[in-house]
C-alpha positions as CSV (number, residue, x, y, z in Angstrom):
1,X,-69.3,38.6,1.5
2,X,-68.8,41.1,4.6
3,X,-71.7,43.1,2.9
4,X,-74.4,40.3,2.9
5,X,-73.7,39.3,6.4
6,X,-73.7,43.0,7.6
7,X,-77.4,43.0,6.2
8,X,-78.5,39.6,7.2
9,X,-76.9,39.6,10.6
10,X,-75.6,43.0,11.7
11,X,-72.4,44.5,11.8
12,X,-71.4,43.1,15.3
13,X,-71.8,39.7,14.7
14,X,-70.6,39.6,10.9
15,X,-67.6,40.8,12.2
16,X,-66.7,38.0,14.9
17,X,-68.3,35.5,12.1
18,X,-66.1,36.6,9.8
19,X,-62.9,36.7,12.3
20,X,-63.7,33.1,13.2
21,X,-63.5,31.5,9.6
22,X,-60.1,33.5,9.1
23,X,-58.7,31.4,12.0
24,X,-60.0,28.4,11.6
25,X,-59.1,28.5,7.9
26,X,-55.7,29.4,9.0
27,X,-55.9,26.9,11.3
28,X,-56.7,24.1,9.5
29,X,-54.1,24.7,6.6
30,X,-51.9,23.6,8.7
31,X,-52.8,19.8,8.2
32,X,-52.3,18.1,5.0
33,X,-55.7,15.8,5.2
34,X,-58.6,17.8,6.7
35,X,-62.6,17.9,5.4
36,X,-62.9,21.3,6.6
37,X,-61.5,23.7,4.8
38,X,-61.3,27.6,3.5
39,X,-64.7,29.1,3.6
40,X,-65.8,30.4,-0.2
41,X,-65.1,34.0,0.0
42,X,-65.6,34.2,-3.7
43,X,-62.1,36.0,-4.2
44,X,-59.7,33.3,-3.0
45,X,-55.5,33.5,-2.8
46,X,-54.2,30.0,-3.0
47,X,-51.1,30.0,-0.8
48,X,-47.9,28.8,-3.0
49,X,-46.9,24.6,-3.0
50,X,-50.7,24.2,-2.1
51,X,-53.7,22.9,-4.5
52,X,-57.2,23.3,-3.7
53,X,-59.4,20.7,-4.6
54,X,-62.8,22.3,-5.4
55,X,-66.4,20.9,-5.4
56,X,-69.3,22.2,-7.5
57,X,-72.6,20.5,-5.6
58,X,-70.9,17.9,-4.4
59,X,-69.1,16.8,-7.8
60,X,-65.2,17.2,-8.2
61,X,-65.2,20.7,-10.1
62,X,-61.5,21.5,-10.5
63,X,-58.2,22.2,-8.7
64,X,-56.7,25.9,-7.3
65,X,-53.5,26.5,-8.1
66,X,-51.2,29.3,-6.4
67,X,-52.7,32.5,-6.6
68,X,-55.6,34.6,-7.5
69,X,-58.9,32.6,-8.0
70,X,-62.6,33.0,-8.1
71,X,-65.3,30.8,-6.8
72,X,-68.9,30.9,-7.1
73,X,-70.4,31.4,-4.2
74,X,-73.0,28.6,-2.5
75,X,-72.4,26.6,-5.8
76,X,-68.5,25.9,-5.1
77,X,-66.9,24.0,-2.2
78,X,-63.7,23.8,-1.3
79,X,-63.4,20.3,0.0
80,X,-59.6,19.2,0.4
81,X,-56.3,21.3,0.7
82,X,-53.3,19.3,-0.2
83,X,-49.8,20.6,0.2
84,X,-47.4,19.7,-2.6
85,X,-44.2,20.4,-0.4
86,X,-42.2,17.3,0.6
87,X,-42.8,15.9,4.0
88,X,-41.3,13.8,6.7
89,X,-43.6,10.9,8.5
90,X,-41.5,8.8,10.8
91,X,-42.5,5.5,11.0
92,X,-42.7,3.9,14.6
93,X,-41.0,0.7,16.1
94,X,-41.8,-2.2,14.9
95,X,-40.8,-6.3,15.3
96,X,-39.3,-8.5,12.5
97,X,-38.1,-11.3,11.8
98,X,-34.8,-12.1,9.2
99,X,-34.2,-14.9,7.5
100,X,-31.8,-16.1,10.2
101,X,-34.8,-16.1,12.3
102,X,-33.4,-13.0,14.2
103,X,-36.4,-10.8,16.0
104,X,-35.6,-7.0,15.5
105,X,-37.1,-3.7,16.2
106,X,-37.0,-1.0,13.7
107,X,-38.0,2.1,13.0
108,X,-37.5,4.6,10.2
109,X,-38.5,8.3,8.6
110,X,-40.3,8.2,4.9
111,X,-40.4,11.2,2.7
112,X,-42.3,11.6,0.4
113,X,-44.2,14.0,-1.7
114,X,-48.2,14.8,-3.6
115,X,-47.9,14.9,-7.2
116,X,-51.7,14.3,-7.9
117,X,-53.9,16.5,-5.4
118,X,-57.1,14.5,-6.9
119,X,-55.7,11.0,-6.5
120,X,-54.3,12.1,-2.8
121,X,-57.7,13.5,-2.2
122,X,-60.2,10.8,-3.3
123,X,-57.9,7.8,-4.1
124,X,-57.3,6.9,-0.3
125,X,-59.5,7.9,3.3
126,X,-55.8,9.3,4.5
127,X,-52.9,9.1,2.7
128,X,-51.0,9.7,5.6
129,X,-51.9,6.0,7.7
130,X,-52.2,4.4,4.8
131,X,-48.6,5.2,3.7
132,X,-47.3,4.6,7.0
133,X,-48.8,1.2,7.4
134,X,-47.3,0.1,4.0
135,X,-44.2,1.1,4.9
136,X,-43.8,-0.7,7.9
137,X,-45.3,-4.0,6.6
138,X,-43.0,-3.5,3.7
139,X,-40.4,-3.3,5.9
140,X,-41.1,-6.5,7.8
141,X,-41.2,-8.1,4.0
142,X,-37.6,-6.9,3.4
143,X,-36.3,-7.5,6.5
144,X,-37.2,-11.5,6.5
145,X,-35.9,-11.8,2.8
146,X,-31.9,-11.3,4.0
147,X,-29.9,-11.9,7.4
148,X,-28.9,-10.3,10.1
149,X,-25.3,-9.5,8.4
150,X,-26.9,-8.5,5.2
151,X,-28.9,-6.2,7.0
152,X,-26.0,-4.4,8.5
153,X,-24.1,-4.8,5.5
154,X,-26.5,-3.8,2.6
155,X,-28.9,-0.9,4.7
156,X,-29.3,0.9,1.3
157,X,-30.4,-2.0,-0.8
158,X,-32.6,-2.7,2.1
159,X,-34.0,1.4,1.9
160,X,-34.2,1.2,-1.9
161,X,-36.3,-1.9,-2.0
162,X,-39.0,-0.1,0.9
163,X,-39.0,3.0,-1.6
164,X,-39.9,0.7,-4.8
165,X,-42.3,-1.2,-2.9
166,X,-44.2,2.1,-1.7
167,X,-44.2,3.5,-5.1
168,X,-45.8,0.6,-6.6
169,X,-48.5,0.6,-4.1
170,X,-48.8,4.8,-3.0
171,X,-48.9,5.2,-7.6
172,X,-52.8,5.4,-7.0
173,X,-53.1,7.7,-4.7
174,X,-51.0,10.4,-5.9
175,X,-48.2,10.2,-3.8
176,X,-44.5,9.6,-4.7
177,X,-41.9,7.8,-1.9
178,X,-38.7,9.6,-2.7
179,X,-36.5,8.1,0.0
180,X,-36.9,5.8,2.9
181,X,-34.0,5.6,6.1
182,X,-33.9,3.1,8.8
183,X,-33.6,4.7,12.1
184,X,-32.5,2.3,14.5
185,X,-32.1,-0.8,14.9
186,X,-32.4,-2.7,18.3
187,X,-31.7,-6.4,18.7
188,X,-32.1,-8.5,22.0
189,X,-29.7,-8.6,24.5
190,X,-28.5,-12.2,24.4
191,X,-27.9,-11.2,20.3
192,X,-26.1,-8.0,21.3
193,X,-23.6,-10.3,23.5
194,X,-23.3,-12.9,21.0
195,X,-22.2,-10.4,18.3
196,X,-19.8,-8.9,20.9
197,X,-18.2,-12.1,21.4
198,X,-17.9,-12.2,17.1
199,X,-16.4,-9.1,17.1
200,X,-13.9,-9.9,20.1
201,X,-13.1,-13.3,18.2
202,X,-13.4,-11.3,14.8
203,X,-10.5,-9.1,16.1
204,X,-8.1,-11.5,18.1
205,X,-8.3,-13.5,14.5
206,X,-6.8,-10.6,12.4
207,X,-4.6,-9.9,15.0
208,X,-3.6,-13.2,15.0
209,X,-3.2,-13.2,11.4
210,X,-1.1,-10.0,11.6
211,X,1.0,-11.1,14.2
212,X,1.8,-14.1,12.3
213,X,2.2,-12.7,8.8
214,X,4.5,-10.2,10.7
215,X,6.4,-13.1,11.8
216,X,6.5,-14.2,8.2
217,X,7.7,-11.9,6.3
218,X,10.7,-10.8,9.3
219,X,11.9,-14.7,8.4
220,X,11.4,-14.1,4.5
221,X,13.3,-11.0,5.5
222,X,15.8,-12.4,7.6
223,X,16.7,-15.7,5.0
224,X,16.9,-13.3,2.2
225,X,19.8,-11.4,3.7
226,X,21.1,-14.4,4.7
227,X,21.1,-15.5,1.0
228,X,22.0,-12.6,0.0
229,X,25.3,-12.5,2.2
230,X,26.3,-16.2,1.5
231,X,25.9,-15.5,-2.0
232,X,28.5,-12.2,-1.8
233,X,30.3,-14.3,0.4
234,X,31.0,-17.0,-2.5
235,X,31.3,-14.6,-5.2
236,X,34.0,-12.6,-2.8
237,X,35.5,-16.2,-2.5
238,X,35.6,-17.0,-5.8
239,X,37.1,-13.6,-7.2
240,X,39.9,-14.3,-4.0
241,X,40.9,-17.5,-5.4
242,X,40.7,-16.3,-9.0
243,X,43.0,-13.7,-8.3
244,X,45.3,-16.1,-5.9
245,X,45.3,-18.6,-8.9
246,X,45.8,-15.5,-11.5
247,X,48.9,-14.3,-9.3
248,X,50.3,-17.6,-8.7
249,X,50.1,-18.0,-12.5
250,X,51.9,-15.1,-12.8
251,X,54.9,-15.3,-10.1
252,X,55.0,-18.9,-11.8
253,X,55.1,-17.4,-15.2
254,X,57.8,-14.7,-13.6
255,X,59.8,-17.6,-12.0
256,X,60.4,-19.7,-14.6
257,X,61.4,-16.7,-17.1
258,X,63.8,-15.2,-14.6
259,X,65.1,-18.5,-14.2
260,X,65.3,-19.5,-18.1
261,X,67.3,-15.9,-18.6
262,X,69.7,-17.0,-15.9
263,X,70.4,-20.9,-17.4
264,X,70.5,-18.8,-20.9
265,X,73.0,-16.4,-19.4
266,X,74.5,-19.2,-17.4
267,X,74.8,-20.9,-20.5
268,X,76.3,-18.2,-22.8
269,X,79.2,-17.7,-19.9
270,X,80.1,-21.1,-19.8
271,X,81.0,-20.7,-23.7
272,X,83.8,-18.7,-22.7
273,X,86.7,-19.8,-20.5
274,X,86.2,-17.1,-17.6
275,X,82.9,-18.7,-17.4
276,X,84.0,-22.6,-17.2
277,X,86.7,-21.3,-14.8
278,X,83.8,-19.7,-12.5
279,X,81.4,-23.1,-12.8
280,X,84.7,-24.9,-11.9
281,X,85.6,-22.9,-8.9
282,X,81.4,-22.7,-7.8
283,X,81.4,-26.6,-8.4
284,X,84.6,-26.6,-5.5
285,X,83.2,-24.9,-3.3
286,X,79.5,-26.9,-3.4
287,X,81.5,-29.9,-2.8
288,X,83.0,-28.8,0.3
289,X,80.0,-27.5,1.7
290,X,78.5,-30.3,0.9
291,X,81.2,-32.3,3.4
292,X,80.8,-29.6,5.6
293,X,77.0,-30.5,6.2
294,X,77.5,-34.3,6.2
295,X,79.9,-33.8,9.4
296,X,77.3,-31.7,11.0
297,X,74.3,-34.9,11.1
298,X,74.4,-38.0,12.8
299,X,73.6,-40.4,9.3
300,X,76.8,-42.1,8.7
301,X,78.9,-41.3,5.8
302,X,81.8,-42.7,4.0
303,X,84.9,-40.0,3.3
304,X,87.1,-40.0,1.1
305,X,90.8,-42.0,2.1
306,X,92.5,-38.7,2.1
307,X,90.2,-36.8,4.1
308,X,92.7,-34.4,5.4
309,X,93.9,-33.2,2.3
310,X,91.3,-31.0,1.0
311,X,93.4,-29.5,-1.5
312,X,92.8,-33.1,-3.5
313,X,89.5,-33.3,-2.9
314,X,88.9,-30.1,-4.9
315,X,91.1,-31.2,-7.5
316,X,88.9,-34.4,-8.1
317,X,85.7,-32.6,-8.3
318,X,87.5,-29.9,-10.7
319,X,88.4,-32.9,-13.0
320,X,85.2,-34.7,-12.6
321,X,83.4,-32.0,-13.8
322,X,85.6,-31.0,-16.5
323,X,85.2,-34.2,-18.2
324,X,81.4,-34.1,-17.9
325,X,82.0,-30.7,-19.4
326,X,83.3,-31.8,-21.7
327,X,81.4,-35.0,-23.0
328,X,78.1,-33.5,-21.6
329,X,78.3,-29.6,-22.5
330,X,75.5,-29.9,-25.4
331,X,72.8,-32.1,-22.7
332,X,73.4,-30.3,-19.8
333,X,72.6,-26.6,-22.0
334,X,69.6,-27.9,-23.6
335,X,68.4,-29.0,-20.1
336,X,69.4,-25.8,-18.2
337,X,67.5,-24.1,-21.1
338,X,64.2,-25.8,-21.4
339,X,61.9,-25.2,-18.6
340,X,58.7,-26.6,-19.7
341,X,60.7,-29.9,-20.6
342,X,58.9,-33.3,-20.0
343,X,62.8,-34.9,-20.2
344,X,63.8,-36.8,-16.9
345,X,67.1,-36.2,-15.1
346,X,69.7,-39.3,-15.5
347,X,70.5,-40.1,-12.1
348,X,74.6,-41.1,-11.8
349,X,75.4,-45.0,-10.9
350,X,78.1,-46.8,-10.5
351,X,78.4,-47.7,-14.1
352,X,78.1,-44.4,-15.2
353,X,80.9,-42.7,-12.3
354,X,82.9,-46.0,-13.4
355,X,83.3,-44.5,-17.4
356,X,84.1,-41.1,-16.3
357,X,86.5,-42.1,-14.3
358,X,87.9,-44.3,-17.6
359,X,87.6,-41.3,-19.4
360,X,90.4,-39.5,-16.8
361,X,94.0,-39.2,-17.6
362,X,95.8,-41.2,-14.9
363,X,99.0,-40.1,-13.8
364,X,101.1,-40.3,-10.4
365,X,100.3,-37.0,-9.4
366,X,96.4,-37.9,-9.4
367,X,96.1,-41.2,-8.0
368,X,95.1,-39.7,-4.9
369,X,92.0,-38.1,-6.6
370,X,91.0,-41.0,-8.3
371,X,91.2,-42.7,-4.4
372,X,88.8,-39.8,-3.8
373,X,86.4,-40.4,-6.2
374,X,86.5,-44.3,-5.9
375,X,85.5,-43.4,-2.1
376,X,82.3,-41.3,-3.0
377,X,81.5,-44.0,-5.9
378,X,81.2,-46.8,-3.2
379,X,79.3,-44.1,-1.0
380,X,76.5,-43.5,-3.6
381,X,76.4,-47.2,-4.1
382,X,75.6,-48.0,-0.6
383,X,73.0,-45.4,-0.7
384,X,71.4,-46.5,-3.5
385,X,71.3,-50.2,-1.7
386,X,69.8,-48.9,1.2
């Protein structure tokens, strides 16, 4: 090439010819869609992630591929350079309305990518504005399918319909839409304040909520220990009064055998005469204690006619209670003995003081006891009277 312009048109000015094409060529790579491109040097060094679309008088011939090529001269053309790297377009601000009839201005970046440098170079005039204007009235066709909240909400359902969309339309002219992002997203003012005061009332409700299932659950709290403690409480009760009702059994229990062994001894002594002696002599003394009392109370009493000799007043209880002893020995041990018995105690009358003193001996020397007795006989009858 340098040698036919050298001939044709001199060293001088092949030389800055020559310069010039190198930079514009170089120049001119550097856009995507361009109808000038790399002069036909015959020898040709495709660049790498760049196709060379190449025209033989006038009619697509074939594409370049990274590398070493060869072209004929004056015959071939290189007519578009297409880059199959993956670029960025952002897409400008736009106005759209949701379905909430909500006006909004968006913008966005698109990537996408050539795979087809003959569809991306005669398919579409420029690939570039034609993408760009799909995507944003794609956009406004999302946008007024869902609301305001969705939009927020679902961004990336809202991206992956754009990207489908594109695809669809961008499939016949080489081009592939690998990802769209919304930018930004500006809303009027009086919508900005309005969804302030939703947020405000948003968060006073879950604080409210909060506050009140705080209060909730300190009451669950607070009755459950309380059940809690009157249930302990009860159970502590009941295993008090079980063990008050189990020890009462048992002092009972220890009672009435301490008492059974003492009417058993009691009994077995009286079988002997020491023992009768020692009721005999215990019976004595009850009765004058029991005198003794009487004096000290204000009831009225009868005494006995000879009140001042005490010496006969023991000698009448002493044979009062032998002859009982003797008639009664057999009833009064089966009583002393039984201490679960159901059998009532015979209370003393008249009638019955009036045949144990028949059953006495009667002599001079203890007419004065009999007197005695007579006395406390009338004395019990009274009582019973009263």
């Amino acid at each position: 090439m340098a040698f036919v312009l050298n001939r044709t048109l001199g060293p001088i000015v092949s030389r800055r010819l020559l310069q010039r094409v190198i930079t514009s060529t170089a120049n001119e790579q550097q856009y995507r869609f361009r109808s000038r491109t790399p002069f036909n040097t015959v020898v040709l060094f495709v660049p790498q992630q760049e196709a060379w679309v190449v025209e033989r008088m006038g009619k697509f011939y074939k594409t370049l591929n990274p590398g070493l090529n060869f072209l004929l001269p004056i015959l071939d053309n290189i007519r578009y350079v297409q880059s199959l790297k993956e670029i960025a377009i952002e897409i400008p601000s736009q106005a759209a309305i949701s379905k909430d009839n909500v006006t909004l201005n968006i913008d966005g970046v698109l990537y996408l990518k050539v795979f087809d440098p003959y569809l991306a170079s005669y398919g579409v005039e420029d690939a570039e504005f034609a993408v760009t204007q799909l995507a944003q009235t794609t956009m406004r066709s999302e946008i007024g399918k869902i609301t305001l909240d969705t939009l927020f909400r679902e961004r990336e359902l809202l991206n992956a319909g754009i990207v489908e969309a594109i695809n669809k339309a961008a499939k016949a002219w080489g081009i592939i839409c690998l990802r769209y992002e919304i930018r930004d997203i500006r809303l009027p003012a009086k919508v900005q304040e309005a969804m302030q005061m939703q947020v405000e009332a948003e968060r006073r409700k879950r604080a409210t909520i909060l506050e009140s299932e705080g209060i909730r659950e300190a009451q669950i709290n607070k009755a459950e220990g309380t059940k809690q403690a009157t249930i302990l409480s009860s159970e502590g009760f009941k295993l008090e009064q079980i063990n008050n009702a189990n020890g009462e059994a048992e002092a009972i229990r220890a009672r009435a055998s301490a008492r059974a062994q003492a009417l058993q001894t009691i009994s077995d002594k009286l079988q002997s005469e020491e023992g009768r002696n020692a009721a005999s002599l215990q019976i004595a003394e009850q009765y004058v204690h029991a005198f003794a009392n009487l004096a000290r109370t204000n009831n009225t009493i009868i005494l006995p006619s000879n009140a001042g000799d005490m010496s006969s007043m023991v000698a009448s209880a002493l044979a009062i209670y032998n002859n009982l002893q003797t008639k009664d020995r057999q009833g009064f041990l089966s009583h002393s003995t039984s201490t679960n018995s159901s059998t009532p105690v015979t209370k003393l009358s008249s009638t019955s003081i009036d045949s144990k003193l028949s059953s006495i001996p009667i002599d001079s020397k203890s007419s004065t006891d009999i007197s005695s007795v007579r006395h406390i006989k009338k004395s019990i009858t009274e009582k019973d009277t009263h």
